[in-house]
DSSP file (Angstrom, degrees, kcal/mol; ACC not computed):
  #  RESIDUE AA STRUCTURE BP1 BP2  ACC     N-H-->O    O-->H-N    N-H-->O    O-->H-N    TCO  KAPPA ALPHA  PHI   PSI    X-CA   Y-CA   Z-CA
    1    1 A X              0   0    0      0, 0.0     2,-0.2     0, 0.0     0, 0.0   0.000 360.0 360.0 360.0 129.7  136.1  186.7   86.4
    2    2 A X    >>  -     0   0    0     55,-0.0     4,-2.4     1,-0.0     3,-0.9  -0.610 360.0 -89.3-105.2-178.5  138.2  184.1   87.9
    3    3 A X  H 3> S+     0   0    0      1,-0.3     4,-2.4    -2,-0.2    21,-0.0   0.763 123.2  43.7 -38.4 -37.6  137.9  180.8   90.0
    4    4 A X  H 3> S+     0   0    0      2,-0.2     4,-0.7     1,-0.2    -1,-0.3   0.770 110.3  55.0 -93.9 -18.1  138.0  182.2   93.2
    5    5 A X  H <> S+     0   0    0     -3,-0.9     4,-3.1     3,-0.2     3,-0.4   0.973 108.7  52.4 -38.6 -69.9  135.4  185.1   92.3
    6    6 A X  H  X S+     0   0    0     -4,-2.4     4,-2.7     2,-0.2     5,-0.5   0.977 111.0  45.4 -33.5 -74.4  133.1  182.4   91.1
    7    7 A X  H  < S+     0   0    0     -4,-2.4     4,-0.2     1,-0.3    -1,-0.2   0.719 109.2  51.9 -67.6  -3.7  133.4  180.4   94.6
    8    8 A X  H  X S+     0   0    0     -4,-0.7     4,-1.1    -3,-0.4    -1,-0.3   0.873 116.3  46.8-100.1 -29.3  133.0  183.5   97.0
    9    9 A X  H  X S+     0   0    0     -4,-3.1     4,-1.7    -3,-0.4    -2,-0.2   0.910 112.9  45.4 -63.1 -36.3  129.7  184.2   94.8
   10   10 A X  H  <>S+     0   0    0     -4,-2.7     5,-2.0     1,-0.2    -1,-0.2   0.785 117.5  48.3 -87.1 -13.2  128.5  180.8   94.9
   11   11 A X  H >45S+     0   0    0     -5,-0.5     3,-0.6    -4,-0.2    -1,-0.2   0.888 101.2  57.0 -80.8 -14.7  129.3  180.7   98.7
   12   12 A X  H 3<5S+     0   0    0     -4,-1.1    -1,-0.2     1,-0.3    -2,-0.2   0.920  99.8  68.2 -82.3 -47.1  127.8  183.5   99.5
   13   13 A X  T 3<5S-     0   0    0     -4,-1.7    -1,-0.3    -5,-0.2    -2,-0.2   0.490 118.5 -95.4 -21.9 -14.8  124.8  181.5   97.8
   14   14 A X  T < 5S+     0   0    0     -3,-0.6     2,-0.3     1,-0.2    -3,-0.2   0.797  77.8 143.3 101.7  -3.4  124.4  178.9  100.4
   15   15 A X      < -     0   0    0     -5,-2.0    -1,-0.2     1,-0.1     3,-0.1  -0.504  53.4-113.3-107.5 163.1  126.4  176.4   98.9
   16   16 A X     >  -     0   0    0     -2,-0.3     4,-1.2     1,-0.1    -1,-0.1  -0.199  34.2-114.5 -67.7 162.0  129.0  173.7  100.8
   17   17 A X  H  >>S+     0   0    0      2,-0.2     4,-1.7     1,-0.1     5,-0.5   0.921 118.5  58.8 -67.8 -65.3  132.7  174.3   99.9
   18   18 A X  H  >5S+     0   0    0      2,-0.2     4,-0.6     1,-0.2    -1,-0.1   0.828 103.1  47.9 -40.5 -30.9  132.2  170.7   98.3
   19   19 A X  H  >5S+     0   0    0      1,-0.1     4,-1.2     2,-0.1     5,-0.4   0.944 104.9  53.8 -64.6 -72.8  129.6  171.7   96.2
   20   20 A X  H >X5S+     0   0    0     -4,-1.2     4,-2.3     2,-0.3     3,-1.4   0.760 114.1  44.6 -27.4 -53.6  131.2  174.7   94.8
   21   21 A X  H 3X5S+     0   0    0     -4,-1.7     4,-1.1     1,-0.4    -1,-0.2   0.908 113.7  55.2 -77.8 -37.6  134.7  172.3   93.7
   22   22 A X  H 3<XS+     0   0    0     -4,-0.6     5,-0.5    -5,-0.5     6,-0.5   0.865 109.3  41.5 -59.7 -33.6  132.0  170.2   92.6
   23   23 A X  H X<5S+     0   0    0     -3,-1.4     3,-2.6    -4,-1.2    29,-0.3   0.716 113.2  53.1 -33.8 -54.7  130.4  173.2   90.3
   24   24 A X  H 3<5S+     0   0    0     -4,-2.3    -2,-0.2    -5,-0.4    -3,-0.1   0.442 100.7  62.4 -93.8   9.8  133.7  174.3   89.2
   25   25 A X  T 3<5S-     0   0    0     -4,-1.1    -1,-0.3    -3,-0.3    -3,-0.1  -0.007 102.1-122.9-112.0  28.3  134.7  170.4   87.9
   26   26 A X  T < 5S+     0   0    0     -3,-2.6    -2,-0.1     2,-0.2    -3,-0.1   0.727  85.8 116.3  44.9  29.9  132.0  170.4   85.4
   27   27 A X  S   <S+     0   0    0     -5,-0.5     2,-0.2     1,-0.4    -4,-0.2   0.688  87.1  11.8-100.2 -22.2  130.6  167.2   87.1
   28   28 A X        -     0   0    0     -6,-0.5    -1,-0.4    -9,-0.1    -3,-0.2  -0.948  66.4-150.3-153.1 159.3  127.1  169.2   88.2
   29   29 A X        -     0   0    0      1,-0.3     2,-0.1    -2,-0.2     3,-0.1  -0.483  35.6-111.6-119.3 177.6  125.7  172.7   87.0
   30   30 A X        -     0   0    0     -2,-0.2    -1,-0.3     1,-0.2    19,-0.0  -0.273  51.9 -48.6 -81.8 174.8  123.6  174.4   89.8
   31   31 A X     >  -     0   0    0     -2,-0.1     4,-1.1     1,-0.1    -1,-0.2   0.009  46.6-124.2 -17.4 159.5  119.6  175.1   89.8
   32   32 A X  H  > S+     0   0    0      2,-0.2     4,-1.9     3,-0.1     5,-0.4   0.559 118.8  53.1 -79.0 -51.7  118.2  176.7   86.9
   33   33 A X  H  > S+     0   0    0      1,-0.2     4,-4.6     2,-0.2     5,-0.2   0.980 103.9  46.0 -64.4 -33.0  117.1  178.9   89.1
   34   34 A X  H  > S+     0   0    0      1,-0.2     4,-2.7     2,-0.2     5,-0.4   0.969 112.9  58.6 -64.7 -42.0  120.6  179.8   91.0
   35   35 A X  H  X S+     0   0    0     -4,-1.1     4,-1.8     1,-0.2    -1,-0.2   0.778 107.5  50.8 -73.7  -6.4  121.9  180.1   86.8
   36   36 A X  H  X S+     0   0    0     -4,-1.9     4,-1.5     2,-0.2     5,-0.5   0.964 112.0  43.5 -34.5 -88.4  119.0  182.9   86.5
   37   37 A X  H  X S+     0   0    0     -4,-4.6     4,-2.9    -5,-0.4     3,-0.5   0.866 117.6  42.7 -45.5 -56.8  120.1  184.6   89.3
   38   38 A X  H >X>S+     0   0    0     -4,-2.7     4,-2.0     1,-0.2     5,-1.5   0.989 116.4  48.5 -53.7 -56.0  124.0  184.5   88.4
   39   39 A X  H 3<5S+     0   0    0     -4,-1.8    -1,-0.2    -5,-0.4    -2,-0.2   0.793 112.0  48.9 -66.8 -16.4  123.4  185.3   84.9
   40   40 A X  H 3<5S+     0   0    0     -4,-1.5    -1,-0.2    -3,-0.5    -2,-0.2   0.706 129.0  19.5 -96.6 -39.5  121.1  188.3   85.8
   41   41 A X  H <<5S+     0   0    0     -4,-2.9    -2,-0.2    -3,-0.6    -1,-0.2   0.398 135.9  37.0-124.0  10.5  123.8  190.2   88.7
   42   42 A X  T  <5S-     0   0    0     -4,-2.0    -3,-0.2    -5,-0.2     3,-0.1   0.357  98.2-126.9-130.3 -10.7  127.1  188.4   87.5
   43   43 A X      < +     0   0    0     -5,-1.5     2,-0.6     1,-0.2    -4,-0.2   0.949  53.2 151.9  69.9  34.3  126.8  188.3   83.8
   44   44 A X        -     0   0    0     -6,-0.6     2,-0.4    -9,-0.1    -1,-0.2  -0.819  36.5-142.5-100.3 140.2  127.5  184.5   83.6
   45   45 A X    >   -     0   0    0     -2,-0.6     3,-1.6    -3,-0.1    -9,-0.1  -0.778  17.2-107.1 -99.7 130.5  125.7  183.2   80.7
   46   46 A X  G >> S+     0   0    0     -2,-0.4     3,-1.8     1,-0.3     4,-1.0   0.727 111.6  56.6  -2.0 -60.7  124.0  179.9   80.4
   47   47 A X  G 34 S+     0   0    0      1,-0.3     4,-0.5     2,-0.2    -1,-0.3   0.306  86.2  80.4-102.8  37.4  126.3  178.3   78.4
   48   48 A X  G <4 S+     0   0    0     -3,-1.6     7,-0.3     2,-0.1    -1,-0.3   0.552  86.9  56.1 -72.5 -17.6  129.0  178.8   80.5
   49   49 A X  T X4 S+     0   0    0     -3,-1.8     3,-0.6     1,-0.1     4,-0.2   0.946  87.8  74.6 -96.2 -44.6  128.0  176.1   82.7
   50   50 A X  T 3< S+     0   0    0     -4,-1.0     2,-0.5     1,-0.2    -2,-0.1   0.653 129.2   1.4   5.3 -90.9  128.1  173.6   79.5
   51   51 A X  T 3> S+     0   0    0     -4,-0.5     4,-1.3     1,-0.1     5,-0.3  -0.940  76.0 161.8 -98.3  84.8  132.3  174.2   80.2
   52   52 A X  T <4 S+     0   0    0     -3,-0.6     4,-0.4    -2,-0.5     5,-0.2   0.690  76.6  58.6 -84.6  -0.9  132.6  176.3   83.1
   53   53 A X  T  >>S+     0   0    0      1,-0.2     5,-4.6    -4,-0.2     4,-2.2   0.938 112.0  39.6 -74.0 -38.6  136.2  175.1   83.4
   54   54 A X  T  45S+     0   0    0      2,-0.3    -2,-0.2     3,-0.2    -1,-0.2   0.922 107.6  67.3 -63.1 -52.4  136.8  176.5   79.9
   55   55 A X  T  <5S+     0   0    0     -4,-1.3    -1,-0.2    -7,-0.3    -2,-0.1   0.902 109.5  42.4 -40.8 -38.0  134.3  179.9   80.9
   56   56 A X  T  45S-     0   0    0     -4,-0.4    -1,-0.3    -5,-0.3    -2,-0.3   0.952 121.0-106.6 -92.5 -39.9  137.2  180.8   83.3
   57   57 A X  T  <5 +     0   0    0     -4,-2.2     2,-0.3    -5,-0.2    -3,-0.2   0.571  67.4 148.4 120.4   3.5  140.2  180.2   81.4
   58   58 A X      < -     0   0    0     -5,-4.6    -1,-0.2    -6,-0.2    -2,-0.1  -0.551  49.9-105.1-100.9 165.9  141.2  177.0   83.1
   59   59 A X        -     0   0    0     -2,-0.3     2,-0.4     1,-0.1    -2,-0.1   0.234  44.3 -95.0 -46.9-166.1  143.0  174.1   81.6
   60   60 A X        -     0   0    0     -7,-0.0     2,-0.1    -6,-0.0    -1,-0.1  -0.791  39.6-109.0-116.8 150.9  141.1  171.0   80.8
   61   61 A X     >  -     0   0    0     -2,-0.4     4,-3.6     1,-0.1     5,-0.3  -0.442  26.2-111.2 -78.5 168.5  140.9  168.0   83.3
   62   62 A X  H  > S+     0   0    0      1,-0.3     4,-4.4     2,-0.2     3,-0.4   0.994 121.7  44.5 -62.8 -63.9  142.7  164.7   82.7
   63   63 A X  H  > S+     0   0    0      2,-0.3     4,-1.4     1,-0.3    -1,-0.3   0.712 110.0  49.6 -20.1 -63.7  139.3  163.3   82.3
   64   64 A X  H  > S+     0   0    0      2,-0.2     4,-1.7     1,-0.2    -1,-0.3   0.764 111.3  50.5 -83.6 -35.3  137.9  165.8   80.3
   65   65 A X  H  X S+     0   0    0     -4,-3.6     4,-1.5    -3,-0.4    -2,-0.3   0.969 109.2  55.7 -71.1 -52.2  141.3  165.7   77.6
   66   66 A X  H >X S+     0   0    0     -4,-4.4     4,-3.3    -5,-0.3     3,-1.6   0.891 106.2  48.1 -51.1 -53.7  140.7  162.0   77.5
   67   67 A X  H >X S+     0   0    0     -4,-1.4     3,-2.0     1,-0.3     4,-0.7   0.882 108.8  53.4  -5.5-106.4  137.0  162.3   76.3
   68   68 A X  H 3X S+     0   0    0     -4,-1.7     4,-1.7     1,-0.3    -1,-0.3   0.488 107.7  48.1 -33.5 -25.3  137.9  164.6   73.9
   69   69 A X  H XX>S+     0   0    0     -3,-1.6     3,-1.5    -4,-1.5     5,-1.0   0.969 114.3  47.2 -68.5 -64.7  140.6  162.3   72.3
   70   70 A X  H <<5S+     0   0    0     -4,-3.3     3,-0.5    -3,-2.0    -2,-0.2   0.832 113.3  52.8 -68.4 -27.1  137.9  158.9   72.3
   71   71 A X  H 3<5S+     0   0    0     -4,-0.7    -1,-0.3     1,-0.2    -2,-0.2   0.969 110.7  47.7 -64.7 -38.2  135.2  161.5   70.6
   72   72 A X  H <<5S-     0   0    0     -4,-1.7    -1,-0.2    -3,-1.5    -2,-0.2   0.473 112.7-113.1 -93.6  16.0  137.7  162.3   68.1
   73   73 A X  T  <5 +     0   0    0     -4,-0.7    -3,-0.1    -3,-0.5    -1,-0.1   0.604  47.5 178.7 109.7  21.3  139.0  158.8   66.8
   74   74 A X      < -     0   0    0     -5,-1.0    -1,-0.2     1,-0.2     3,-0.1  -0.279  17.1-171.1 -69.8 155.7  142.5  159.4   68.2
   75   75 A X  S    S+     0   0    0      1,-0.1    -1,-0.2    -6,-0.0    -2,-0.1   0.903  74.7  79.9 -97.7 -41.3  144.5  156.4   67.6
   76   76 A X        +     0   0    0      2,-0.0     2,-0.4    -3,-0.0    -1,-0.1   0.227  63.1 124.1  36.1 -43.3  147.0  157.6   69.5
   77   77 A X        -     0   0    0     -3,-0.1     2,-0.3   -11,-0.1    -1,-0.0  -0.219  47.8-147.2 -53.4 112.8  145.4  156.6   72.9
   78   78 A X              0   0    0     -2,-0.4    -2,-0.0     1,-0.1    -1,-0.0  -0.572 360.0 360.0 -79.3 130.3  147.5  154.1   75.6
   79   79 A X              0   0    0     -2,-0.3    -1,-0.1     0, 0.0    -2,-0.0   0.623 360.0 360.0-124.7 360.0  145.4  152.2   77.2
């Protein structure tokens, strides 16, 4: 499954085009219930929404690589 699979399922759902880019930047997961429904007729698993940018295959955000530096101690960070 890729990005745009993902966003005609979640439109089809009811949901704004801003929500959906909003889904799919790991800044908010959906309902518990809507991740029921997906995991049950698309075969997205739970902890896909943890990363869903990572679930698809996409690169990491600027944001999301900086994180990942300050959790691991890099010294290495310009600030």
């Amino acid at each position: 499954m890729d990005r745009q699979q993902l966003a005609k399922i979640l439109k089809r759902l009811g949901y704004a085009d801003i929500t959906i880019r909003v889904f799919l930047s790991c800044k908010q997961k959906p309902s518990y219930e809507v991740m029921l429904k997906l995991s049950k007729e698309h075969g997205i698993p739970f902890e896909a929404w943890q990363d869903i940018r990572a679930w698809l295959g996409l690169p990491p955000t600027r944001t999301q690589l900086k994180l990942r530096e300050q959790a691991c101690g890099d010294s290495n960070i310009k600030s």
